[in-house]
MOPAC internal coordinates of N, CA, C and O (Angstrom, degrees):
PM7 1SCF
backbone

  N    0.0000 0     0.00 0     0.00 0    0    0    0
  C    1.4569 1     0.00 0     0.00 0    1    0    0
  C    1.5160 1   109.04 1     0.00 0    2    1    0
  O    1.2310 1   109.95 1   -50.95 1    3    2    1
  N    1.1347 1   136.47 1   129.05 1    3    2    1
  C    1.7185 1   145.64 1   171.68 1    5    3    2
  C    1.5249 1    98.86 1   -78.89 1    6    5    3
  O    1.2310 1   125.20 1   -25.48 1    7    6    5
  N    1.4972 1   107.62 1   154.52 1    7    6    5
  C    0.6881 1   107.32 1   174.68 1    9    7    6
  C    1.6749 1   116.62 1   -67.54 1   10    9    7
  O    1.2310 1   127.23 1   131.83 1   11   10    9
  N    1.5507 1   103.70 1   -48.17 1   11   10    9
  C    1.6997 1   127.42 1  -174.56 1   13   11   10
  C    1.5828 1    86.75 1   -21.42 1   14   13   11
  O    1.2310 1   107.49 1   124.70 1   15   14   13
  N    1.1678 1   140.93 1   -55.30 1   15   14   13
  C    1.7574 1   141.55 1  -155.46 1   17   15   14
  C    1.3815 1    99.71 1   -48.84 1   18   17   15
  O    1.2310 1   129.27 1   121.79 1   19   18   17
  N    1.6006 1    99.73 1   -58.21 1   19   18   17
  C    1.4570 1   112.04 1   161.67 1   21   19   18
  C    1.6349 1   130.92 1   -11.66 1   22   21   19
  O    1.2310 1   133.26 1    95.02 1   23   22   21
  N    1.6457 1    91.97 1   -84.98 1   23   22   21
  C    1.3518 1   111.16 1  -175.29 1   25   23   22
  C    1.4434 1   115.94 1   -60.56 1   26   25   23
  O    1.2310 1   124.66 1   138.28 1   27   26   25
  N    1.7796 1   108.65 1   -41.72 1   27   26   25
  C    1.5810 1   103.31 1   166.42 1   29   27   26
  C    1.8131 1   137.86 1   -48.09 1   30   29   27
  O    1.2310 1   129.14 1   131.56 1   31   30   29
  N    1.2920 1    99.99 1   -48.44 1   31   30   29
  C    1.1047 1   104.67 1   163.20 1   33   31   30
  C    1.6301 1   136.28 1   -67.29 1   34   33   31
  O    1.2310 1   124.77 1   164.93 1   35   34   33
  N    1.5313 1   108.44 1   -15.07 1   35   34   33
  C    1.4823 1   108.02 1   151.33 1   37   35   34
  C    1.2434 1   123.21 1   -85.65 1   38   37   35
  O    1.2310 1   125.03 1   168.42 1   39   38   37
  N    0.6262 1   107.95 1   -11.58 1   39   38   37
  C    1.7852 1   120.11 1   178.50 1   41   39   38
  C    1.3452 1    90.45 1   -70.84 1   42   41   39
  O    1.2310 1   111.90 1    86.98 1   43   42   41
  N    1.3312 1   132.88 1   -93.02 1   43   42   41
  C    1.3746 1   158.45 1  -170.19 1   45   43   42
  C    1.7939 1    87.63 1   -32.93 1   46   45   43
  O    1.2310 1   121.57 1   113.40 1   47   46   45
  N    1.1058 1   114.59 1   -66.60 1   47   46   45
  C    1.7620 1   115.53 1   169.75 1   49   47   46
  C    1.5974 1   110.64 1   -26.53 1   50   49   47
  O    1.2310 1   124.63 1   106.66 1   51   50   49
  N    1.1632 1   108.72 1   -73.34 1   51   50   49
  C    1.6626 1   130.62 1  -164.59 1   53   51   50
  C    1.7179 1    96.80 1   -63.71 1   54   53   51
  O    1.2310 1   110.23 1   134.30 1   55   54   53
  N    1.0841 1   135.96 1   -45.70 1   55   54   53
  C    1.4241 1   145.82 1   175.62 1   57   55   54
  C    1.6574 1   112.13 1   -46.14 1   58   57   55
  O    1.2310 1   134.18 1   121.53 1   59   58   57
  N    1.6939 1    90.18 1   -58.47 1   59   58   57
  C    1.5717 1    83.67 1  -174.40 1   61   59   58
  C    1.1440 1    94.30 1   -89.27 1   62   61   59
  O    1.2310 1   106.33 1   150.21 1   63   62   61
  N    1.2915 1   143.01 1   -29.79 1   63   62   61
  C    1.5022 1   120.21 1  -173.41 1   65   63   62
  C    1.5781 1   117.81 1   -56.38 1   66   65   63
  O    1.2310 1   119.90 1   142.76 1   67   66   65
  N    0.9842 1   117.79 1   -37.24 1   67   66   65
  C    1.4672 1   133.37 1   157.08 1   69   67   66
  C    1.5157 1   122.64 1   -36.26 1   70   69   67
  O    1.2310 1   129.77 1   101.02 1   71   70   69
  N    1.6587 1    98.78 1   -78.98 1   71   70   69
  C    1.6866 1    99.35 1   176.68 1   73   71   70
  C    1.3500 1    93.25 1   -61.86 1   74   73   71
  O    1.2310 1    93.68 1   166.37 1   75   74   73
  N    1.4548 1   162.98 1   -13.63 1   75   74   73
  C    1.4014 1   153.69 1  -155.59 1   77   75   74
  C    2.2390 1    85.07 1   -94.51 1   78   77   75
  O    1.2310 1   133.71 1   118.06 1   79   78   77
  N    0.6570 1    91.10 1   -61.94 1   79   78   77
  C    1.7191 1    95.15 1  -175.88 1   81   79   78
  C    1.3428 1   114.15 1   -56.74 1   82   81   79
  O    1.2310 1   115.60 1   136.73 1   83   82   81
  N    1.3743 1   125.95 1   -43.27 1   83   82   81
  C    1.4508 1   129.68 1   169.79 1   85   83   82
  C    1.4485 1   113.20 1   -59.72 1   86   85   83
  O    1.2310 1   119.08 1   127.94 1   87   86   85
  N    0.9920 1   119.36 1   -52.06 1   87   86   85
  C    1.8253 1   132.07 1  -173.91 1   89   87   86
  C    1.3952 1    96.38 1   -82.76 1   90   89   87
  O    1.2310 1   112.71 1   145.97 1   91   90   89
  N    1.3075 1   131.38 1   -34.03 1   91   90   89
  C    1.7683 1   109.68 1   171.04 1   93   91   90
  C    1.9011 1   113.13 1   -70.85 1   94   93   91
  O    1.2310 1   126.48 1   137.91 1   95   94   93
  N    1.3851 1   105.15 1   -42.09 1   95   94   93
  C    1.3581 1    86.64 1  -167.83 1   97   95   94
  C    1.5929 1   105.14 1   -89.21 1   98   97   95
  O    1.2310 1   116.04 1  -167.38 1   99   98   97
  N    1.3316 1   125.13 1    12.62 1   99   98   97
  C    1.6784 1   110.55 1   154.20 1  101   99   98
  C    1.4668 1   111.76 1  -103.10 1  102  101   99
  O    1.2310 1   130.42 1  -155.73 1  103  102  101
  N    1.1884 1    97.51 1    24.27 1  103  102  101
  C    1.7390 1   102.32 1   166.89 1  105  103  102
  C    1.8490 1   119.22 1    87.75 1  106  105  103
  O    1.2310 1   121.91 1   176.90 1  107  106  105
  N    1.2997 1   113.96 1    -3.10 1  107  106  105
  C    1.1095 1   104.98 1   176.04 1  109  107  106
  C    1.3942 1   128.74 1   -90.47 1  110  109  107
  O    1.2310 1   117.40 1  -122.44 1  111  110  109
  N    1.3288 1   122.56 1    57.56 1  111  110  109
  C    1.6451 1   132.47 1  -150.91 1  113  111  110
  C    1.5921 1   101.44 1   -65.51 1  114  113  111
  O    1.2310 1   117.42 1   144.57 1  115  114  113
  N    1.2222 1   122.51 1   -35.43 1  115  114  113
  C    1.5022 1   129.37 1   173.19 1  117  115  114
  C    1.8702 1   107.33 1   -47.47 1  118  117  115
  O    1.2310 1   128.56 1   121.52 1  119  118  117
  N    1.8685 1   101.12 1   -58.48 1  119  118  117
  C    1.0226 1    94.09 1   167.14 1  121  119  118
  C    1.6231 1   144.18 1   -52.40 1  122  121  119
  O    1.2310 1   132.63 1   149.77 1  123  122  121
  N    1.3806 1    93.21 1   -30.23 1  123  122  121
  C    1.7682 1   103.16 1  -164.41 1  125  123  122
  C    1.9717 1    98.28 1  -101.78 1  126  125  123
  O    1.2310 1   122.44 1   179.99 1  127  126  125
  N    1.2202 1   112.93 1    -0.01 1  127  126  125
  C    1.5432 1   112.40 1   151.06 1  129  127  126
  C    1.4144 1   124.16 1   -84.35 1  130  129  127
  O    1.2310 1   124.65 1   136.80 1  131  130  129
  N    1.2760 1   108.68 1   -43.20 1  131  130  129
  C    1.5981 1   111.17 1   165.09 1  133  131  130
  C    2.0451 1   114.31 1   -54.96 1  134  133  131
  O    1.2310 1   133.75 1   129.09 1  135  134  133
  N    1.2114 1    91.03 1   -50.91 1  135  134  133
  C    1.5009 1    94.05 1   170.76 1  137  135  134
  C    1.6172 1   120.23 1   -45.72 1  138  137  135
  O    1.2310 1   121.01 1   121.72 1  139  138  137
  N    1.4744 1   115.68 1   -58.28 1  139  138  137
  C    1.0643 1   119.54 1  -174.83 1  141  139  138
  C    2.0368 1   126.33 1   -71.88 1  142  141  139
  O    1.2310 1   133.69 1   157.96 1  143  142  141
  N    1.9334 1    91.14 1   -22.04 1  143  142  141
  C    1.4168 1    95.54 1   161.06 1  145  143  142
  C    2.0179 1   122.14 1   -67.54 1  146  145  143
  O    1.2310 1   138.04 1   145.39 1  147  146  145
  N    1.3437 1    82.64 1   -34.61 1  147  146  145
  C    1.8132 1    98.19 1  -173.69 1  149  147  146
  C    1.6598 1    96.75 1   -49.95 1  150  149  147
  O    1.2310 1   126.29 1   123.91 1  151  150  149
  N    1.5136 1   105.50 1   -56.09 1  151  150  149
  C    1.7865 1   113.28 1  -170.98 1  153  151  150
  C    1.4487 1   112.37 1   -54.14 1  154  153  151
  O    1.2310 1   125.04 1   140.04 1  155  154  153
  N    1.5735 1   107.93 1   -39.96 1  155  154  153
  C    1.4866 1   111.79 1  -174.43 1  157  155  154
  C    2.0071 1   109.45 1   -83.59 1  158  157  155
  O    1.2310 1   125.66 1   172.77 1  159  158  157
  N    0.8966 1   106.73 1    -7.23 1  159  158  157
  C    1.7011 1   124.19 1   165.93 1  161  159  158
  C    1.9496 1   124.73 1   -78.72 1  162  161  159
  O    1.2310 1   138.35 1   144.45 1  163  162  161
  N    1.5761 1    82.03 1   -35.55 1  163  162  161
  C    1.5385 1    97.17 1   173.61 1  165  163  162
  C    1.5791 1   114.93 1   -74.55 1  166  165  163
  O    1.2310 1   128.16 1   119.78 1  167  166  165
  N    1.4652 1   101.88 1   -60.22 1  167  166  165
  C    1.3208 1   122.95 1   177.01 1  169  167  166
  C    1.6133 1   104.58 1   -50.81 1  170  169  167
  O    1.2310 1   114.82 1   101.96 1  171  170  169
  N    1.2150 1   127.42 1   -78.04 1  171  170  169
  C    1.7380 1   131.43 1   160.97 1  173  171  170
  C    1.7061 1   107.92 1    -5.22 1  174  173  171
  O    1.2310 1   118.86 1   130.92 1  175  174  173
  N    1.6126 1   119.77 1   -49.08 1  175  174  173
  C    1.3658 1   110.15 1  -141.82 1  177  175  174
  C    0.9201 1    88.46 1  -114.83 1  178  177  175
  O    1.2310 1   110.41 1  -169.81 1  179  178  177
  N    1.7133 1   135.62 1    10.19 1  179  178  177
  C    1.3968 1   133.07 1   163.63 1  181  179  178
  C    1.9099 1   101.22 1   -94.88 1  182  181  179
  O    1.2310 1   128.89 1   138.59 1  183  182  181
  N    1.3969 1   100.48 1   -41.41 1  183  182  181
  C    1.4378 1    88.42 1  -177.34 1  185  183  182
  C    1.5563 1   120.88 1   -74.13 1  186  185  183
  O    1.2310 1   122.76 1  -179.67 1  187  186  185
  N    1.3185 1   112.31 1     0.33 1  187  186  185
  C    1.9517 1   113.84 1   179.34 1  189  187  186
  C    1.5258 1   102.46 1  -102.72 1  190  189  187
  O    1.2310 1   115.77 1   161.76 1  191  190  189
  N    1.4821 1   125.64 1   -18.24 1  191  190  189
  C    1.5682 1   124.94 1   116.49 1  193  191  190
  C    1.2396 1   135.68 1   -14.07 1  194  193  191
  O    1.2310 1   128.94 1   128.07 1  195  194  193
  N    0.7165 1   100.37 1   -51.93 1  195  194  193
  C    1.6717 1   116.94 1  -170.79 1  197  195  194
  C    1.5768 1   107.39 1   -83.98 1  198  197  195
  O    1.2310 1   119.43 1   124.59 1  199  198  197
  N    1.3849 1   118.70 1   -55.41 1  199  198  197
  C    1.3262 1   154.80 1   150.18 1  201  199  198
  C    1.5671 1   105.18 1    -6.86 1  202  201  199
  O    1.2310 1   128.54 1   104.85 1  203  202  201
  N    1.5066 1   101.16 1   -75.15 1  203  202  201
  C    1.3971 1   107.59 1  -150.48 1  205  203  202
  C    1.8967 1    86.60 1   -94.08 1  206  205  203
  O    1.2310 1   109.13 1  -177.04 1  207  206  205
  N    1.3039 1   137.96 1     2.96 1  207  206  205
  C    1.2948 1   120.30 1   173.33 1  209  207  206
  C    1.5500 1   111.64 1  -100.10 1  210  209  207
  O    1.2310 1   130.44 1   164.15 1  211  210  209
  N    1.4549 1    97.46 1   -15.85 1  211  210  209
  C    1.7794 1   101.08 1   166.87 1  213  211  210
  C    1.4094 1   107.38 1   -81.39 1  214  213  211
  O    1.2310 1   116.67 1   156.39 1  215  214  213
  N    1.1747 1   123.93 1   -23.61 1  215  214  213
  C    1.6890 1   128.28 1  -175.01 1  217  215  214
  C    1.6253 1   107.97 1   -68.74 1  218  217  215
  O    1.2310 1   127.06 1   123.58 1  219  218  217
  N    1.7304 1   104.03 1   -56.42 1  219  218  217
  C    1.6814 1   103.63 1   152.56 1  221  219  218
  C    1.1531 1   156.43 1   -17.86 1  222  221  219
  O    1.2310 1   134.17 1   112.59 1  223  222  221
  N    1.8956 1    90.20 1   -67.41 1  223  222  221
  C    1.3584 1   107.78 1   160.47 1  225  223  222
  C    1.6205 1   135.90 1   -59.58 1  226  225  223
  O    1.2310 1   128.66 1   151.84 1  227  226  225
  N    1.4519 1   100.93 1   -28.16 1  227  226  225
  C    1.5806 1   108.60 1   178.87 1  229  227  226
  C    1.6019 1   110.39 1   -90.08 1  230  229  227
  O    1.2310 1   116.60 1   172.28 1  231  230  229
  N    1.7272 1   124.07 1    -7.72 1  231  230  229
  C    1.2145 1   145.32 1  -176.85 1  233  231  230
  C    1.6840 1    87.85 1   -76.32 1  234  233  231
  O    1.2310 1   127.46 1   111.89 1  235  234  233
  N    1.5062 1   103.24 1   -68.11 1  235  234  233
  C    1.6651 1    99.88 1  -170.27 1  237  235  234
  C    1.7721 1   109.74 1   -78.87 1  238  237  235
  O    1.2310 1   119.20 1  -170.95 1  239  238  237
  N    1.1507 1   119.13 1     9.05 1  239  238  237
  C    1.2743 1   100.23 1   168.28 1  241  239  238
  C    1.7690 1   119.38 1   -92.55 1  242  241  239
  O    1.2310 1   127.14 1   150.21 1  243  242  241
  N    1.5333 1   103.87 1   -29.79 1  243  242  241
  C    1.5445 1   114.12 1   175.58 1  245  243  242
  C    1.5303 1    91.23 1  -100.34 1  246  245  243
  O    1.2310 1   109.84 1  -147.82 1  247  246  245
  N    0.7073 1   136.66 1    32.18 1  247  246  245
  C    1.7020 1   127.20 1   137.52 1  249  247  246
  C    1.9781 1    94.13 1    78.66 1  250  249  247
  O    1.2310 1   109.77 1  -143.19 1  251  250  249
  N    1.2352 1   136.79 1    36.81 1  251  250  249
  C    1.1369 1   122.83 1  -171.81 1  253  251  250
  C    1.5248 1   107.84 1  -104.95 1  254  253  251
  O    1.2310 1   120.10 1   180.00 1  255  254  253

């Protein structure tokens, strides 16, 4: 695992938590829920990434 996986996903954290705080307190809460699903969609589809190349790796290590 790298760290970078790490750092991306706080990033991606800190991003939407941000636009999530800006768009709630000028009132657009619709907006800043969609926002915060998008981040948790991004984050998700990097970690089943991640997922399926460790699944690989343990495929080609026991020979399956």
């Amino acid at each position: 695992m790298n760290i970078d996986l790490i750092f991306k996903v706080a990033a991606i954290g800190i991003i939407v938590a941000v636009l999530n705080q800006l768009l709630a307190r000028s009132g657009r809460e619709e907006q800043a829920m969609m926002t915060t699903l998008a981040g948790l969609i991004v984050v998700l589809l990097i970690i089943v990434g991640q997922v399926k190349e460790l699944f690989d790796t343990i495929k080609t290590l026991f020979g399956f």
